[in-house]
N, CA, C and O atoms as a GROMACS GRO file, in nm:
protein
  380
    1UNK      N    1   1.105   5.776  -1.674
    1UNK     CA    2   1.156   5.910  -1.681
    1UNK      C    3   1.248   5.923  -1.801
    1UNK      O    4   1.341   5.851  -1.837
    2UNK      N    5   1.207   6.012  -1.842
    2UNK     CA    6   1.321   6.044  -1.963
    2UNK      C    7   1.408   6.160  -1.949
    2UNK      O    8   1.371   6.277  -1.944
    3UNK      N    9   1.514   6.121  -1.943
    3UNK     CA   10   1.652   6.217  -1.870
    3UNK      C   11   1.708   6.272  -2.030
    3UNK      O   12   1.768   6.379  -2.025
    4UNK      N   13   1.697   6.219  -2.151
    4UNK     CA   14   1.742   6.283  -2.250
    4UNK      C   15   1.744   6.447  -2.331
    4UNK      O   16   1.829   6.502  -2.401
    5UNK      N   17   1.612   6.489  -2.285
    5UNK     CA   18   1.591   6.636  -2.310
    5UNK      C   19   1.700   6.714  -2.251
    5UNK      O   20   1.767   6.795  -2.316
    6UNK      N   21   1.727   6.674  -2.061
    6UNK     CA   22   1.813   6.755  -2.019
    6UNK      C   23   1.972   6.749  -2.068
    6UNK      O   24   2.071   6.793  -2.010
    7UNK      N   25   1.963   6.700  -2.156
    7UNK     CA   26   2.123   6.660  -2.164
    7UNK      C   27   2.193   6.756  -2.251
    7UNK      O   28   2.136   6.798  -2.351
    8UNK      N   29   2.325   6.796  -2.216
    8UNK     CA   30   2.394   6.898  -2.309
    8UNK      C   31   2.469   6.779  -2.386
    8UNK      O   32   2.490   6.663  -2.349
    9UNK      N   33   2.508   6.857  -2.525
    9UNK     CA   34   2.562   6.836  -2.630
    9UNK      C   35   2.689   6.682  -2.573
    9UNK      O   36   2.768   6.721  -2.488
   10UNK      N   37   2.703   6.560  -2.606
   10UNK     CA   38   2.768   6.445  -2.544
   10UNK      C   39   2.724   6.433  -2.438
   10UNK      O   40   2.801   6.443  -2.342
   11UNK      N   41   2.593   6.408  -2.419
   11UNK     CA   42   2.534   6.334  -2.304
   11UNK      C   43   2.555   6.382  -2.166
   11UNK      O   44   2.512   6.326  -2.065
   12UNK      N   45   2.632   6.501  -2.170
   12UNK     CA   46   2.630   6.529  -1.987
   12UNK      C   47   2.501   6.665  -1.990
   12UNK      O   48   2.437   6.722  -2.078
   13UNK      N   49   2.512   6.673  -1.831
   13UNK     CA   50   2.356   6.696  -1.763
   13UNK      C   51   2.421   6.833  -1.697
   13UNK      O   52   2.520   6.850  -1.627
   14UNK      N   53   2.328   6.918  -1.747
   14UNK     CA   54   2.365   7.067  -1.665
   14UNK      C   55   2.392   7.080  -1.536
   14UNK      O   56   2.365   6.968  -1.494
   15UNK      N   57   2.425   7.140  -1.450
   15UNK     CA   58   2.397   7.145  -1.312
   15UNK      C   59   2.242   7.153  -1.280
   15UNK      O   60   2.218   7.096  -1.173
   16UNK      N   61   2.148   7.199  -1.332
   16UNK     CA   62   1.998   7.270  -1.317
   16UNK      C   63   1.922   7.138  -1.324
   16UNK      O   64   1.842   7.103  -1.236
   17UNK      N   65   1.952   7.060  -1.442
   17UNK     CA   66   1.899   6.945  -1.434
   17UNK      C   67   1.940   6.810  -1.380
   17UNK      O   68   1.869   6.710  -1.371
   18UNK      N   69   2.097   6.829  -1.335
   18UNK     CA   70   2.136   6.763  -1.238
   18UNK      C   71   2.022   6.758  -1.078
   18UNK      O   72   1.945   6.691  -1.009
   19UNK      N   73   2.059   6.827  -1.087
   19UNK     CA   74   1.947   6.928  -0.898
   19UNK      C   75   1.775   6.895  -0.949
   19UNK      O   76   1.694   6.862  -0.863
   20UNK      N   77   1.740   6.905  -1.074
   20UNK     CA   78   1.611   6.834  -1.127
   20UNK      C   79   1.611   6.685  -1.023
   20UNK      O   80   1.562   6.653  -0.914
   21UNK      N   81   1.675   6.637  -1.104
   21UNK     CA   82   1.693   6.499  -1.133
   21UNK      C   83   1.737   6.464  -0.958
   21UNK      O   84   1.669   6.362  -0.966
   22UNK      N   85   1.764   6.462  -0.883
   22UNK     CA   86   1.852   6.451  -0.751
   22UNK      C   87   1.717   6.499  -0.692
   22UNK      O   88   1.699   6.432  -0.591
   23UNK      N   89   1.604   6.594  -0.714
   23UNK     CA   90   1.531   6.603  -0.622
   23UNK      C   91   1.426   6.469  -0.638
   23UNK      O   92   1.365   6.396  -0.559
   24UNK      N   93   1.442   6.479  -0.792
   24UNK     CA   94   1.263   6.356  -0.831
   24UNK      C   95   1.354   6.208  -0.737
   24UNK      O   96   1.284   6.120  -0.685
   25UNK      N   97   1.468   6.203  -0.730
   25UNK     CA   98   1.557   6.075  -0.658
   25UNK      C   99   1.488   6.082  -0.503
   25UNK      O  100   1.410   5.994  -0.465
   26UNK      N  101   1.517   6.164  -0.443
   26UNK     CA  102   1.505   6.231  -0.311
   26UNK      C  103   1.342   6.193  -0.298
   26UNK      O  104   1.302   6.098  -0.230
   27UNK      N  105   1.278   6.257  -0.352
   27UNK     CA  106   1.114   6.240  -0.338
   27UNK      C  107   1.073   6.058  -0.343
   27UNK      O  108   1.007   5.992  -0.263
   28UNK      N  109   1.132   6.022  -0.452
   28UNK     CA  110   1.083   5.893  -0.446
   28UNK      C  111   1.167   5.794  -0.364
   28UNK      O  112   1.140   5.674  -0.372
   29UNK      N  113   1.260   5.834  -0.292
   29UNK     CA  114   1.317   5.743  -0.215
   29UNK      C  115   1.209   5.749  -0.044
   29UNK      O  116   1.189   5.667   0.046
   30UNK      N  117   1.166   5.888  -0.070
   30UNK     CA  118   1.060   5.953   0.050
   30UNK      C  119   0.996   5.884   0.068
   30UNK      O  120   0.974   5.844   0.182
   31UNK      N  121   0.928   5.833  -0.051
   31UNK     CA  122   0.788   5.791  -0.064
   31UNK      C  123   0.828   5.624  -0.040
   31UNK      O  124   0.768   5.566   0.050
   32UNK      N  125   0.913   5.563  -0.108
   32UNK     CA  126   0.924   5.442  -0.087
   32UNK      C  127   0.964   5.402   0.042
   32UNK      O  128   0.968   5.284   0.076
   33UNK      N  129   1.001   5.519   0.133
   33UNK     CA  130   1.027   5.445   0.281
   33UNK      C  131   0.930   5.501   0.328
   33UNK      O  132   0.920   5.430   0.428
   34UNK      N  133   0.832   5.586   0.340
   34UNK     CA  134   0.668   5.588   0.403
   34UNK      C  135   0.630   5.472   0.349
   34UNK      O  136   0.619   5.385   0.435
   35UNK      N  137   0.603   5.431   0.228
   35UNK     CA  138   0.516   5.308   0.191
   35UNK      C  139   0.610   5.131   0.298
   35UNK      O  140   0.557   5.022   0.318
   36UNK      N  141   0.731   5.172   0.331
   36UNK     CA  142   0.814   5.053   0.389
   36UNK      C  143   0.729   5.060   0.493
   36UNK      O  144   0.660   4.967   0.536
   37UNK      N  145   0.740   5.246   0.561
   37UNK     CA  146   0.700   5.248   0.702
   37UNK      C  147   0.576   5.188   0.732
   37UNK      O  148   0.579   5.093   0.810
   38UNK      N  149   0.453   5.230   0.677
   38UNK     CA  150   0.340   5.161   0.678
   38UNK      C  151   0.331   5.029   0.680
   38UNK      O  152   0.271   4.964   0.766
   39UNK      N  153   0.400   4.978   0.571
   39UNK     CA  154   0.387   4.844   0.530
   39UNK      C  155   0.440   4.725   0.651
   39UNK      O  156   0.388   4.618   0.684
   40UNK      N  157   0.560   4.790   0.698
   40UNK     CA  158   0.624   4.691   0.834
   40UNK      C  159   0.501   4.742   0.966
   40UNK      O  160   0.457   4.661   1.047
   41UNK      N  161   0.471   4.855   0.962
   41UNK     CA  162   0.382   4.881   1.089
   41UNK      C  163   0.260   4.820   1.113
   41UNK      O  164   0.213   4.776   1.217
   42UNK      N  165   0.223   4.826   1.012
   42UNK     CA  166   0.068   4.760   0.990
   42UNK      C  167   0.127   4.605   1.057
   42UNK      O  168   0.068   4.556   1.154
   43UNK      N  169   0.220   4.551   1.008
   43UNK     CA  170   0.237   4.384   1.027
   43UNK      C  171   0.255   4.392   1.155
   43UNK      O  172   0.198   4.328   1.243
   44UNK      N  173   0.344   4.478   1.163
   44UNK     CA  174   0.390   4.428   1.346
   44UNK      C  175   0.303   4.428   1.425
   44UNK      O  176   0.295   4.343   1.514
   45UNK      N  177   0.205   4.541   1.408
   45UNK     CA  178   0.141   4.590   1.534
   45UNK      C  179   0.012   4.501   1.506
   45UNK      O  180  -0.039   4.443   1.602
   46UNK      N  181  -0.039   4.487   1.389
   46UNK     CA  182  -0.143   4.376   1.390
   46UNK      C  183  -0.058   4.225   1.456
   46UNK      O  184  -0.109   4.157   1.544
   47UNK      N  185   0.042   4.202   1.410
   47UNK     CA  186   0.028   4.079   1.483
   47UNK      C  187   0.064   4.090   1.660
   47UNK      O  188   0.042   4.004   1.745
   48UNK      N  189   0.116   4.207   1.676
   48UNK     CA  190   0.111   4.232   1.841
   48UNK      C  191  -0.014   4.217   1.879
   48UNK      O  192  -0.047   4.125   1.954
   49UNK      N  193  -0.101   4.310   1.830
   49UNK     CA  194  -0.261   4.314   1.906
   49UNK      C  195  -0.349   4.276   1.868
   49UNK      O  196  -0.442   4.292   1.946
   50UNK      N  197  -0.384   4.213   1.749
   50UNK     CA  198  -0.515   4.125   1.706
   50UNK      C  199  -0.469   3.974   1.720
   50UNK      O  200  -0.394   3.912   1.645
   51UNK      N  201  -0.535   3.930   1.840
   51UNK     CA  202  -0.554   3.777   1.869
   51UNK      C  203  -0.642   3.682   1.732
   51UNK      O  204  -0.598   3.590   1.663
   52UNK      N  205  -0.788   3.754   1.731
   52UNK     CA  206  -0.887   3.693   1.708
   52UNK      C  207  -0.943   3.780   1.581
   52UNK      O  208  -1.052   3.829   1.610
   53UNK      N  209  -0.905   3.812   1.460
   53UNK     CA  210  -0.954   3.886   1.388
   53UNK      C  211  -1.118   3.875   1.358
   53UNK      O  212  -1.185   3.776   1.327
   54UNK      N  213  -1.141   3.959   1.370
   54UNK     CA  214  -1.319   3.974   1.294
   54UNK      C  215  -1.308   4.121   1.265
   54UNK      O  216  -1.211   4.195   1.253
   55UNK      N  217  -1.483   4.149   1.254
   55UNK     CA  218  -1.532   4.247   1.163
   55UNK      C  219  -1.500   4.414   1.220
   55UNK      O  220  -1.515   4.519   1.157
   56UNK      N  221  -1.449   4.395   1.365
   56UNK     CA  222  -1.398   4.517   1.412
   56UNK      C  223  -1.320   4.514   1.556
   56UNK      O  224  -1.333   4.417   1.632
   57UNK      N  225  -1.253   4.609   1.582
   57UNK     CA  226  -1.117   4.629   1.666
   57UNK      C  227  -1.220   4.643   1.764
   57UNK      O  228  -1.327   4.698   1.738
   58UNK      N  229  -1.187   4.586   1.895
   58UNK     CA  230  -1.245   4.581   2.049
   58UNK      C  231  -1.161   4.692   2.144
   58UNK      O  232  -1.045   4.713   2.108
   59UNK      N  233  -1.190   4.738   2.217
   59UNK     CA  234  -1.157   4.875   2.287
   59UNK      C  235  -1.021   4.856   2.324
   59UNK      O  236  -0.947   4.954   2.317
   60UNK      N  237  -0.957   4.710   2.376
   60UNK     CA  238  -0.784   4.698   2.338
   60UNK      C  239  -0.741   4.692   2.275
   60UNK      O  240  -0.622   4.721   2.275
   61UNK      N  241  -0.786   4.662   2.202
   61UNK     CA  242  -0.691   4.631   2.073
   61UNK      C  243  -0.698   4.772   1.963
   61UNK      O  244  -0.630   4.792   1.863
   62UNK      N  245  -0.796   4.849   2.017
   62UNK     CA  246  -0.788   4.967   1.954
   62UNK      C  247  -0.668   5.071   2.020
   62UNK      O  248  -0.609   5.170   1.976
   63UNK      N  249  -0.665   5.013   2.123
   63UNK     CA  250  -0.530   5.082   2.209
   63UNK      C  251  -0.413   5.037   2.212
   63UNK      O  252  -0.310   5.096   2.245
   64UNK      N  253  -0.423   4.952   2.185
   64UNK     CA  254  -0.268   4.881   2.160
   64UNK      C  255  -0.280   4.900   2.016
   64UNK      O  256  -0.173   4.959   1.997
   65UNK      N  257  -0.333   4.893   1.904
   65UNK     CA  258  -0.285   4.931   1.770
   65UNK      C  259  -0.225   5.066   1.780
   65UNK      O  260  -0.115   5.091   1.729
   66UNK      N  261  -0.311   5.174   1.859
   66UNK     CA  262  -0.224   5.335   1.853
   66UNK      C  263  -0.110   5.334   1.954
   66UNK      O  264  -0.016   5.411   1.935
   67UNK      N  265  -0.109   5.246   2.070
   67UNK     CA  266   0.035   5.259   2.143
   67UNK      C  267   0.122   5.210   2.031
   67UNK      O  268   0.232   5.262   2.015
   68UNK      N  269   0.073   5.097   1.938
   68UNK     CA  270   0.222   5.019   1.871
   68UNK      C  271   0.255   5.112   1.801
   68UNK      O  272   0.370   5.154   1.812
   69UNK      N  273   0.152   5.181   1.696
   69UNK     CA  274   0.162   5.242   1.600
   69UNK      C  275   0.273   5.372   1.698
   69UNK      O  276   0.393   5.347   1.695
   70UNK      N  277   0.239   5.469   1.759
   70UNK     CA  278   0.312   5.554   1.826
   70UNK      C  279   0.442   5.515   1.843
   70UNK      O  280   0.526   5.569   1.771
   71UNK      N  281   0.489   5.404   1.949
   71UNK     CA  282   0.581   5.358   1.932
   71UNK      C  283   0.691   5.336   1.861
   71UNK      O  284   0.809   5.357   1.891
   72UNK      N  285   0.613   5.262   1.704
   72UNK     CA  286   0.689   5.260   1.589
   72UNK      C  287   0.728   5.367   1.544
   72UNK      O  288   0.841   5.365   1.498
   73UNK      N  289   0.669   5.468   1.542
   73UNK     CA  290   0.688   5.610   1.455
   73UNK      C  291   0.785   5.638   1.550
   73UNK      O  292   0.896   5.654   1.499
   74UNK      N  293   0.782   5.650   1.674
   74UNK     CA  294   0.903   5.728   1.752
   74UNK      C  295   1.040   5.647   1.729
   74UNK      O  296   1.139   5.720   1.733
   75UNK      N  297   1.066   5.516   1.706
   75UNK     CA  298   1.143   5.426   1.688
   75UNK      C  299   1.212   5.494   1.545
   75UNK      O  300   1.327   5.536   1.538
   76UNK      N  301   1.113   5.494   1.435
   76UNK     CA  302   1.173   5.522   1.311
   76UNK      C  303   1.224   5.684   1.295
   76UNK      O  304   1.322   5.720   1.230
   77UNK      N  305   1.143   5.762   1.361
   77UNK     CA  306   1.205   5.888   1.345
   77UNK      C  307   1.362   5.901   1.439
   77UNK      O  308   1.456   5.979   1.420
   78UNK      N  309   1.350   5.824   1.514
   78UNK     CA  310   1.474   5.851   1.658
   78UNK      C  311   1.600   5.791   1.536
   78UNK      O  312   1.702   5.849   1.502
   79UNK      N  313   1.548   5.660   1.491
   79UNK     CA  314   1.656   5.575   1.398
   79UNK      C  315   1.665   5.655   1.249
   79UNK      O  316   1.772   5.640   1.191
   80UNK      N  317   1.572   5.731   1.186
   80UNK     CA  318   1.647   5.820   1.086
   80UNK      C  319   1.735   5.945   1.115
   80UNK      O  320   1.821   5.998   1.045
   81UNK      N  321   1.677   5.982   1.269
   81UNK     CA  322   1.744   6.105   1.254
   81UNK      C  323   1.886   6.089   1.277
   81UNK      O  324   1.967   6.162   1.219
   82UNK      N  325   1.924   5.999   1.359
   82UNK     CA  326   2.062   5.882   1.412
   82UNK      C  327   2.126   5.866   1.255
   82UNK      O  328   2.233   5.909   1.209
   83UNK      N  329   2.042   5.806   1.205
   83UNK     CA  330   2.173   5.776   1.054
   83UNK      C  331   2.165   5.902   0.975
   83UNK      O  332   2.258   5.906   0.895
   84UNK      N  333   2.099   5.992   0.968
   84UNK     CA  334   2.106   6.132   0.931
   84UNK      C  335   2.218   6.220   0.969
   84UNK      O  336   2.285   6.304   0.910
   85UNK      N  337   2.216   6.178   1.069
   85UNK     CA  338   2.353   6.259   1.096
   85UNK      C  339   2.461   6.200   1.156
   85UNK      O  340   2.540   6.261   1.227
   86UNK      N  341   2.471   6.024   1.116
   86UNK     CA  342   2.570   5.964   1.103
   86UNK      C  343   2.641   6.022   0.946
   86UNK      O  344   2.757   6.056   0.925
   87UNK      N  345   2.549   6.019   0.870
   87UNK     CA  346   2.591   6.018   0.710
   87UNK      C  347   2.609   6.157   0.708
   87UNK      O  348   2.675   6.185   0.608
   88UNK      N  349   2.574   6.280   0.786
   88UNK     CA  350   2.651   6.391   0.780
   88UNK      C  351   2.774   6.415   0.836
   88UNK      O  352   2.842   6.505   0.786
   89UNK      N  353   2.830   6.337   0.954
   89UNK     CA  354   2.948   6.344   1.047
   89UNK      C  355   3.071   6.275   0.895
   89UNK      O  356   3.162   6.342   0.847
   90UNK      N  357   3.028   6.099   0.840
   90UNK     CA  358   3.108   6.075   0.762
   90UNK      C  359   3.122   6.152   0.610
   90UNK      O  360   3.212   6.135   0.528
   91UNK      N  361   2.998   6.246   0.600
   91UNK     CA  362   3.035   6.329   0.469
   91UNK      C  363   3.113   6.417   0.473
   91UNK      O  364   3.183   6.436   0.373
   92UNK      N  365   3.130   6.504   0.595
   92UNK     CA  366   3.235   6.589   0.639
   92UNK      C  367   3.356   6.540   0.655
   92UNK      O  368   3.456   6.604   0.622
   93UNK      N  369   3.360   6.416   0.711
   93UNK     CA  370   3.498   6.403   0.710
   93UNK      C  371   3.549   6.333   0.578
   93UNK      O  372   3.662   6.285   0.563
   94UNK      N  373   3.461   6.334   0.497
   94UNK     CA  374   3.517   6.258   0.349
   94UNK      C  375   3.569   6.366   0.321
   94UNK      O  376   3.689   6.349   0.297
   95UNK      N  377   3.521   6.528   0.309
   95UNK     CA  378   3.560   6.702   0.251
   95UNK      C  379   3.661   6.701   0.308
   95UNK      O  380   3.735   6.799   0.304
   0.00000   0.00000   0.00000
């Protein structure tokens, strides 16, 4: 990324391209914890429910991959929304 275009006269950053810049942050921090999320889910829940790997998932293990998978997602959304508004309770009281 090249942050130099936005820059006013001695290197500081408008407000406009501040709020630029803070969203492309925001987006790719998004993306890098979907790619975490996947990445830890896939492991766990394969090694919960595939004993015997071969060429395709057997009618449990097709059910226990979507219980784990479910599971996990409810786990991670319950635990972001928890530090979400841990980090809003301590931002307020930083103001």
């Amino acid at each position: 990324m090249d942050f130099s275009s936005n820059a006013l006269p001695g290197g500081k950053m408008d407000s406009a391209s501040k709020e630029q810049l803070m969203s492309q942050v925001k987006q790719q921090i998004a993306l890098a914890n979907a790619q975490e999320l996947l990445q830890k889910m896939s492991e766990k829940c394969y090694k919960k429910c595939i004993s015997k790997p071969g060429t395709t998932l057997d009618n449990s293990e097709q059910k226990c991959i979507a219980m784990c998978m479910d599971r996990y997602m409810d786990t991670w959304n319950l635990v972001s929304r928890v530090y979400g508004q841990r980090l809003q309770r301590e931002s307020s009281r930083m103001s």
